[in-house]
C-alpha positions as CSV (number, residue, x, y, z in Angstrom):
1,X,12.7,5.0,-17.8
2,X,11.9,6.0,-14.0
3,X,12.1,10.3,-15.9
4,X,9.9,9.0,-18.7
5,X,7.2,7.5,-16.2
6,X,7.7,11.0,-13.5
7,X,6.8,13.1,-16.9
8,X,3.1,10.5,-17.2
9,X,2.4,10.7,-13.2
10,X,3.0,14.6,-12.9
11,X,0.4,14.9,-16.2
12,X,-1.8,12.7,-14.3
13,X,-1.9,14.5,-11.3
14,X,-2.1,17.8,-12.9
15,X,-5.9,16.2,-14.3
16,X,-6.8,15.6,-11.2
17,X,-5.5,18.4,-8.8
18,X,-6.9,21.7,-8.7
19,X,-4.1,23.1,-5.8
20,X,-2.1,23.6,-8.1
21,X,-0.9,27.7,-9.1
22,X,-1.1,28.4,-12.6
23,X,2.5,29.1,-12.7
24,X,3.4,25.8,-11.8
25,X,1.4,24.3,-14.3
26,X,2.6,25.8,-17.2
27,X,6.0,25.0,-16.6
28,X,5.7,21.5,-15.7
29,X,3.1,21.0,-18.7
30,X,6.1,23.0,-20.6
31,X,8.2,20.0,-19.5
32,X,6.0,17.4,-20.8
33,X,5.5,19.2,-24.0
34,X,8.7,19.5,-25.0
35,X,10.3,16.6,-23.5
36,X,13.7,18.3,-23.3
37,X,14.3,20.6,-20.0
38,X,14.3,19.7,-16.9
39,X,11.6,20.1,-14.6
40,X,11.5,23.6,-12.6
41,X,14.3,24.1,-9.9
42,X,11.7,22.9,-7.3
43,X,11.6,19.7,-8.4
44,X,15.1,18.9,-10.4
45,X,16.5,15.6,-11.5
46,X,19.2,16.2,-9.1
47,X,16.3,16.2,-6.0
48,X,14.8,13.4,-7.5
49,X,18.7,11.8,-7.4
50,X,18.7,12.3,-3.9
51,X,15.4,10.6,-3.4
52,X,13.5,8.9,-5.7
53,X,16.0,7.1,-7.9
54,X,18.0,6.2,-4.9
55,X,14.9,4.6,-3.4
56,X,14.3,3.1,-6.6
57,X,17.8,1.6,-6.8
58,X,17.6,0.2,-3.9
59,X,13.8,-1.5,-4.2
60,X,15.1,-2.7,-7.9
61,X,18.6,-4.1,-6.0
62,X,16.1,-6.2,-3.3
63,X,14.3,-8.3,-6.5
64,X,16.0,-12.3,-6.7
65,X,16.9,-14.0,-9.5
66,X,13.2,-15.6,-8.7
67,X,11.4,-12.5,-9.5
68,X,10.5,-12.1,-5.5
69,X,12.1,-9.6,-2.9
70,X,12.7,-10.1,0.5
71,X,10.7,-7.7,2.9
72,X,13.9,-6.4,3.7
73,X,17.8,-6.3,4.3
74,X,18.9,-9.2,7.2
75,X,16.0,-11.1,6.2
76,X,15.1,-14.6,4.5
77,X,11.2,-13.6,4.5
78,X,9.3,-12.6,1.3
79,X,5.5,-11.4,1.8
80,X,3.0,-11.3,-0.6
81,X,1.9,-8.0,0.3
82,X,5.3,-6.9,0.0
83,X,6.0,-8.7,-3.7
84,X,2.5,-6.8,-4.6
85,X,3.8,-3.4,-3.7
86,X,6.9,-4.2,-5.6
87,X,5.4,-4.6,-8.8
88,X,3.0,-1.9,-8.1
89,X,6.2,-0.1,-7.6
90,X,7.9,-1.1,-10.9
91,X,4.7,0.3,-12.7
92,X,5.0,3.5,-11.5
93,X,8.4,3.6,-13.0
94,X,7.8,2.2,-16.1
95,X,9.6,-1.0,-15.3
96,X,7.2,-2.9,-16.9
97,X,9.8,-6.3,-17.3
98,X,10.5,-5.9,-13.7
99,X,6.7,-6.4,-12.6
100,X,6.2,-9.2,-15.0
101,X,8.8,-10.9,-12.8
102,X,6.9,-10.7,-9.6
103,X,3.8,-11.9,-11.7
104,X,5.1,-14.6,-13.4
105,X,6.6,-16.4,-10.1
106,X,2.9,-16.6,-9.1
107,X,1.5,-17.4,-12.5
108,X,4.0,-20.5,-12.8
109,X,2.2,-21.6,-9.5
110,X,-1.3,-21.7,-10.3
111,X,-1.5,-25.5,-10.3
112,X,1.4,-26.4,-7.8
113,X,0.2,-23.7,-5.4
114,X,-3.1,-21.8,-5.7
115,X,-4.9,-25.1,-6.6
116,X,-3.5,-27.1,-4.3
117,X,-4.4,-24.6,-1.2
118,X,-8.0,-24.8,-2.7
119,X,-7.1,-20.7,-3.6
120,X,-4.8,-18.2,-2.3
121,X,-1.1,-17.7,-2.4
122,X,1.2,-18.3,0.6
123,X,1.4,-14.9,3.0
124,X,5.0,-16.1,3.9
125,X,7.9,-18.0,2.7
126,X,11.6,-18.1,2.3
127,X,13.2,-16.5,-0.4
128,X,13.6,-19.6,-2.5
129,X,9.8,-20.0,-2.3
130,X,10.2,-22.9,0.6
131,X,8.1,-23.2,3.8
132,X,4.9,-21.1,2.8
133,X,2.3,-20.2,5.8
134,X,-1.4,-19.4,5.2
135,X,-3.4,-17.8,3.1
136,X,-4.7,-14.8,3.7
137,X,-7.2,-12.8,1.7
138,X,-5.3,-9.3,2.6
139,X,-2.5,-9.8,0.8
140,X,-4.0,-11.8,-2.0
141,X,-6.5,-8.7,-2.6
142,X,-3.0,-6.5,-3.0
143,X,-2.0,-8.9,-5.8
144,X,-5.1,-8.9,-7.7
145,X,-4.7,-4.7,-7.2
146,X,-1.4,-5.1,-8.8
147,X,-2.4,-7.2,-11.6
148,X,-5.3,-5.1,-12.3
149,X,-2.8,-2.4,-12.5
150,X,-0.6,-4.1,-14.8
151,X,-3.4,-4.4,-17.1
152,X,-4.3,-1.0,-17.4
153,X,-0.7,0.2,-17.3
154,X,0.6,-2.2,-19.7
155,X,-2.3,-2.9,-21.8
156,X,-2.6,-6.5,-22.4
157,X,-4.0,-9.6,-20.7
158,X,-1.1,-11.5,-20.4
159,X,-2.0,-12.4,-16.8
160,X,-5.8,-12.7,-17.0
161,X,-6.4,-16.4,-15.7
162,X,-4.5,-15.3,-12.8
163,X,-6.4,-12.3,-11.9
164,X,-9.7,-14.4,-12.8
165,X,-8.3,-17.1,-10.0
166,X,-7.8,-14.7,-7.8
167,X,-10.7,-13.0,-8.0
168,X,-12.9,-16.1,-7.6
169,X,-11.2,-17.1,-4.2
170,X,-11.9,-13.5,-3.2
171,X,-15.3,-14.0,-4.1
172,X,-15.8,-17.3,-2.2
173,X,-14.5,-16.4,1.3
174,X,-17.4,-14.0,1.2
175,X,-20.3,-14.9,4.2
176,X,-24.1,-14.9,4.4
177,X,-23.6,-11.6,6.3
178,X,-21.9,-9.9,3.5
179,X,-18.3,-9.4,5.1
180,X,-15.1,-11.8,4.1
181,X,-13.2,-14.8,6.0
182,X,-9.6,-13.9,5.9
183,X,-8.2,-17.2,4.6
184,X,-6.9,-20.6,6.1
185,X,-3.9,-21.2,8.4
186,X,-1.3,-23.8,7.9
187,X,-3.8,-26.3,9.9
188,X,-6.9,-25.5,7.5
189,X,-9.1,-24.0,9.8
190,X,-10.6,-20.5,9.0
191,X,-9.2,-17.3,9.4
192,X,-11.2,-14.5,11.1
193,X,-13.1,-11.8,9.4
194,X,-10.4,-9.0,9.3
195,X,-12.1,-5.2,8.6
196,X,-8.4,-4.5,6.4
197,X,-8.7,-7.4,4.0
198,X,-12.1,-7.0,3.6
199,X,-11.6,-3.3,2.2
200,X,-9.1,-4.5,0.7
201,X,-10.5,-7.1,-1.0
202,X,-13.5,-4.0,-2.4
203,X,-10.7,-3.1,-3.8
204,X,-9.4,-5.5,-5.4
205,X,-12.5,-6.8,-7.3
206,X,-13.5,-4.5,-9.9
207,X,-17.0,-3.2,-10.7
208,X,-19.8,-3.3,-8.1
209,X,-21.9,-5.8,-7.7
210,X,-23.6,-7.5,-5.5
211,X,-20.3,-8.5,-3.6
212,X,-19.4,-5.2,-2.7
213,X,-23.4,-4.2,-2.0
214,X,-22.6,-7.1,0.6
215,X,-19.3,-5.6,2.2
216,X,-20.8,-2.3,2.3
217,X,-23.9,-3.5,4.4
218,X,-21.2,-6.2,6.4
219,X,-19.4,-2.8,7.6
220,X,-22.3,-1.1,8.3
221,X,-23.7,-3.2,10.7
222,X,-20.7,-5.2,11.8
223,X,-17.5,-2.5,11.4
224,X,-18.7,1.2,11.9
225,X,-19.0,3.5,15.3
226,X,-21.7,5.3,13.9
227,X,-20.8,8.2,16.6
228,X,-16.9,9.1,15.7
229,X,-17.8,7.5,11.8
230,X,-14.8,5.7,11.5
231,X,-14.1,2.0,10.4
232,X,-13.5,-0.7,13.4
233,X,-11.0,-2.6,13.5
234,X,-11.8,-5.2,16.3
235,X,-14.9,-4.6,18.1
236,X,-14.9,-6.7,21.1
237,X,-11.1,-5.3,21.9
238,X,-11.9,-2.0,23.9
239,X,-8.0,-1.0,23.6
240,X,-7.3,-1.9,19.8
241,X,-10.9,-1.3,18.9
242,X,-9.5,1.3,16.1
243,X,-6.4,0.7,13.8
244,X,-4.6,3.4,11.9
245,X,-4.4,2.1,8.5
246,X,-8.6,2.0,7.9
247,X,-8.7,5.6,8.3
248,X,-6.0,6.2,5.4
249,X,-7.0,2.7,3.6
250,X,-10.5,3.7,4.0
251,X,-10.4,7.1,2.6
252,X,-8.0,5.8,-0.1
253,X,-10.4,3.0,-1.2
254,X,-14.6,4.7,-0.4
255,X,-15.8,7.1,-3.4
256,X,-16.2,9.8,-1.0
257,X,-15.2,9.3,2.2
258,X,-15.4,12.6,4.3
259,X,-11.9,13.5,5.1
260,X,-12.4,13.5,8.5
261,X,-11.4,10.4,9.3
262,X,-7.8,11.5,8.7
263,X,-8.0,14.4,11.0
264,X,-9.1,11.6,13.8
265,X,-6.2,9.7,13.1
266,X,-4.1,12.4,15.3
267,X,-4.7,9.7,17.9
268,X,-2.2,7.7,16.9
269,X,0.2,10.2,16.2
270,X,3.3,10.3,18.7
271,X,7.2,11.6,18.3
272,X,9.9,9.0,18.8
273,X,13.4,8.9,18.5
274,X,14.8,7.0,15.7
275,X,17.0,4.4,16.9
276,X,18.9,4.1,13.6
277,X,20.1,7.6,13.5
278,X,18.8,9.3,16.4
279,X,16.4,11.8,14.6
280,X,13.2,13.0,16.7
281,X,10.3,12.0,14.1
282,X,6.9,12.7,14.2
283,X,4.1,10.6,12.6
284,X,1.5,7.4,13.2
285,X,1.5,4.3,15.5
286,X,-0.5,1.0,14.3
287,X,-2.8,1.8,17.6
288,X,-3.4,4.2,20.2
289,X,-0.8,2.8,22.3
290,X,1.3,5.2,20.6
291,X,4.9,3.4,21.3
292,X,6.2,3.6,17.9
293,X,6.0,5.4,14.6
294,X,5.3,3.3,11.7
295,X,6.8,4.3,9.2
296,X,4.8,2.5,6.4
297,X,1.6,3.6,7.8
298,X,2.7,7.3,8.2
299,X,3.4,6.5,4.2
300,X,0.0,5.9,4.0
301,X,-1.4,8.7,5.4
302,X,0.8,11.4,3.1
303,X,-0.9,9.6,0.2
304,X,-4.0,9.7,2.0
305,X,-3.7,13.3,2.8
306,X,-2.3,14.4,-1.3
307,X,-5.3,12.4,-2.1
308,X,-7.7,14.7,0.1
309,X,-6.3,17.9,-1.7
310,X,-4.7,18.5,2.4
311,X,-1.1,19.4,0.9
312,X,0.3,21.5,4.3
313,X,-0.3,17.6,6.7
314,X,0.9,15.6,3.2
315,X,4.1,17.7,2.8
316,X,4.8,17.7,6.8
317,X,4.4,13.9,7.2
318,X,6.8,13.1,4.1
319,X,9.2,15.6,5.6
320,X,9.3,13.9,9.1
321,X,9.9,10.4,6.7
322,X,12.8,12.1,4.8
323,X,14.3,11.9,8.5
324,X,14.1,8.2,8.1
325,X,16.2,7.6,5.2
326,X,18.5,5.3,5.5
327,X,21.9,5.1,3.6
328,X,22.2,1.4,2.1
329,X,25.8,0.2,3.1
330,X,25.8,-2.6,0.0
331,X,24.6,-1.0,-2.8
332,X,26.5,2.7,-4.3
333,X,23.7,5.3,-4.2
334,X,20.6,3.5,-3.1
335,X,18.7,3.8,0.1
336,X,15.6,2.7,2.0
337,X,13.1,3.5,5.2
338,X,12.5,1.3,7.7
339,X,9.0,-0.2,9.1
340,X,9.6,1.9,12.1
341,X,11.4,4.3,13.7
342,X,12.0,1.8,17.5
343,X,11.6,-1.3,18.9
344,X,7.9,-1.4,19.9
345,X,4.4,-3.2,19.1
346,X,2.4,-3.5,16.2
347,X,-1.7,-3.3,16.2
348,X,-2.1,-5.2,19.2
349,X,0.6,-6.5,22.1
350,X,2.6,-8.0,19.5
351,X,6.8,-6.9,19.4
352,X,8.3,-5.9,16.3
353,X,10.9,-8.7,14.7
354,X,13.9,-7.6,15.2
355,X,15.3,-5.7,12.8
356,X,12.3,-3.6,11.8
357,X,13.8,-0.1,13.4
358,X,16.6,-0.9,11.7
359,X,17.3,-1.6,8.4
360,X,15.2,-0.6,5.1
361,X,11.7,-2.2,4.7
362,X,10.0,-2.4,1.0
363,X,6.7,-1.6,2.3
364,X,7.6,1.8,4.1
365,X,10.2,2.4,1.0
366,X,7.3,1.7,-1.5
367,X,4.3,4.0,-0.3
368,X,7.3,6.8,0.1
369,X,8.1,6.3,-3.6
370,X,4.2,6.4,-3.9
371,X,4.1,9.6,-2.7
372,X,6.7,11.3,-4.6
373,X,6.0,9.4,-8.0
374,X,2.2,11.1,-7.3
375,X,1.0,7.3,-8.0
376,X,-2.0,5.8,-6.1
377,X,-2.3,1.9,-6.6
378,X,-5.7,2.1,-5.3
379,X,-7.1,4.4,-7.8
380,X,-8.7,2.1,-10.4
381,X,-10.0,0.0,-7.9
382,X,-12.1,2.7,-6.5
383,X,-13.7,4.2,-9.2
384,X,-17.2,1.6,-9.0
385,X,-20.0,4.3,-9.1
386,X,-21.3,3.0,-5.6
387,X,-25.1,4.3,-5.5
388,X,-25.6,7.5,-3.1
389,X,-27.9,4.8,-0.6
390,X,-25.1,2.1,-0.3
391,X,-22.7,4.8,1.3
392,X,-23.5,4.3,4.6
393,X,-20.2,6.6,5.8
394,X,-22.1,9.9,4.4
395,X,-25.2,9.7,6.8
């Protein structure tokens, strides 16, 4: 299944990508036609072995009898925004059964769950679905991505009440001022407007309206230096003013974004090394305090980079991430990344649990396979046809 979905993404990005030698084209295109060699010796089953279906094994090893996965190995924790990716994940692959797992664990919970929080799925819980903690919009947005995903992908509306409830929650957090609360804590009081979710949550609800005219004129007043052009992440915080993931979020997500905005992100981007294996890596810290590479978010950026047609910076990022493979000691050919590469802090003062240097993480593990299954899970979201005036990051 995972060869039969690699033949659908490499036609795919052959539409879109004009880098591209003619050469190569015809022989992969040769490969699709027939559907009987292999692909060229540059990119050979026995690569993709190494790699991808390892990755794969291990991401499809992680998922419960439940239908959830735990964010990673040592760990009781299951994130929402971690159970998205997953069945983002099992798209790309063709697993279709495997994402209708994820799905249908939040689908059965409508009315015990989503209802009873007044909207919104837990962020957190234990694997057995016990002891959720808020909801946050973020990670709500990246299931209605996924589910939007699944419909496109899998071509029926099995799971079109949920995206509808999800959708209207997203819709209601939304403010006078255009931008989006980011949920309720545990204690029901209201969760700060968060730049991330909110792009996220443009995302996430399809079509443009007068929701999104609203976000767009929310981050123009509210969340852009109109001097370096870049997305703010928290602008009364002089030190964490900027966050990594809105530049490659950003250009991911915005119809034209000018690709600058990953060439600025060189200010997070510091060499550490890896305390799992002792590699020197090079990639992209949450902030500019520039103590630790995060792995995920240097995931991010390769996609971001393929996206931008900037193939030398996408190629060297996922080579310093090959680096991070990790071996899985439980499972026979399967492996992982981890969320970072040292014990450190994320955006902000906060330390790193534990084991995140340490032992394969599905979200880093996910937006590798991303990369090298040429899949985007942001890509239908960001086709909306925003009017040339509402694109406030082009003047």
């Amino acid at each position: 299944m995972l060869k039969k979905s690699l033949i659908f993404t490499i036609l795919g990005f052959l539409v879109v990508s004009c880098t591209l030698d003619t050469t190569e084209e015809y022989d992969a295109l040769l490969y699709i036609e027939n559907g009987l060699p292999d692909l060229p010796q540059n990119n050979t089953e026995d690569n993709l072995e190494s790699e991808v279906l390892q990755i794969s094994h291990w991401i499809n090893n992680m998922q419960l009898p439940n239908g959830l996965l735990t964010s990673s190995e040592k760990t009781d924790n299951v994130s929402l925004y971690d159970n998205s990716l997953a069945a983002l994940a099992f798209l790309a692959e063709g697993e279709i059964e495997q994402a209708e797992r994820v799905f249908d664990y939040f689908n059965e919970r409508i009315d015990s769950e989503f209802a009873q929080n007044n909207g919104g799925f837990y962020q957190l819980r234990n694997s057995d679905g016990s002891n959720g903690a808020r909801t946050w919009l973020g990670d709500n947005a990246w299931l209605l991505i996924a589910l939007n995903n699944y419909k496109e992908i899998a071509g029926n509306n099995k799971y079109d009440i949920l995206a509808l409830e999800l959708e209207n929650w997203i819709r209601s957090l939304q403010d006078e001022d255009g931008g989006l609360w980011g949920g309720f804590n545990e204690d029901g009081t209201q969760i700060h407007k968060v730049t991330e979710g909110i792009i996220m949550a443009f995302n996430a609800v399809e079509g443009y309206d007068d929701f999104h005219k609203g976000i767009l004129n929310y981050l123009k007043q509210e969340r852009w230096n109109t001097i370096e052009k870049l997305l703010v992440a928290w602008p009364e915080n002089e030190t964490h003013y900027y966050a990594m993931d809105l530049h490659s979020l950003g250009y991911l997500i915005f119809e034209n974004f000018p690709e600058e905005v990953l060439i600025k992100a060189d200010r997070y981007k510091n060499t550490q090394i890896a305390s799992f294996n002792g590699e020197v890596i090079t990639g992209y810290c949450f902030d500019e305090d520039k103590d630790v590479i995060w792995l995920e978010g240097s995931a991010q950026m390769a996609l971001a980079f393929k996206e931008a047609n900037m193939t030398n910076e996408s190629n060297n990022a996922l080579e310093q991430l090959k680096k991070a493979q990790m071996k899985n000691s439980v499972w026979e050919s399967s492996m992982g990344i981890p969320y970072a590469t040292n014990v450190g802090t994320s955006y902000g003062s906060s330390l790193l649990w534990e084991d995140a240097a340490s032992t394969p993480a599905i979200s880093s593990s996910i937006w590798y396979l991303f990369n090298e299954l040429y899949f985007n899970p942001l890509t239908l979201g960001r086709q909306k046809n925003i009017p040339a005036e509402d694109m406030f990051w082009n003047y």
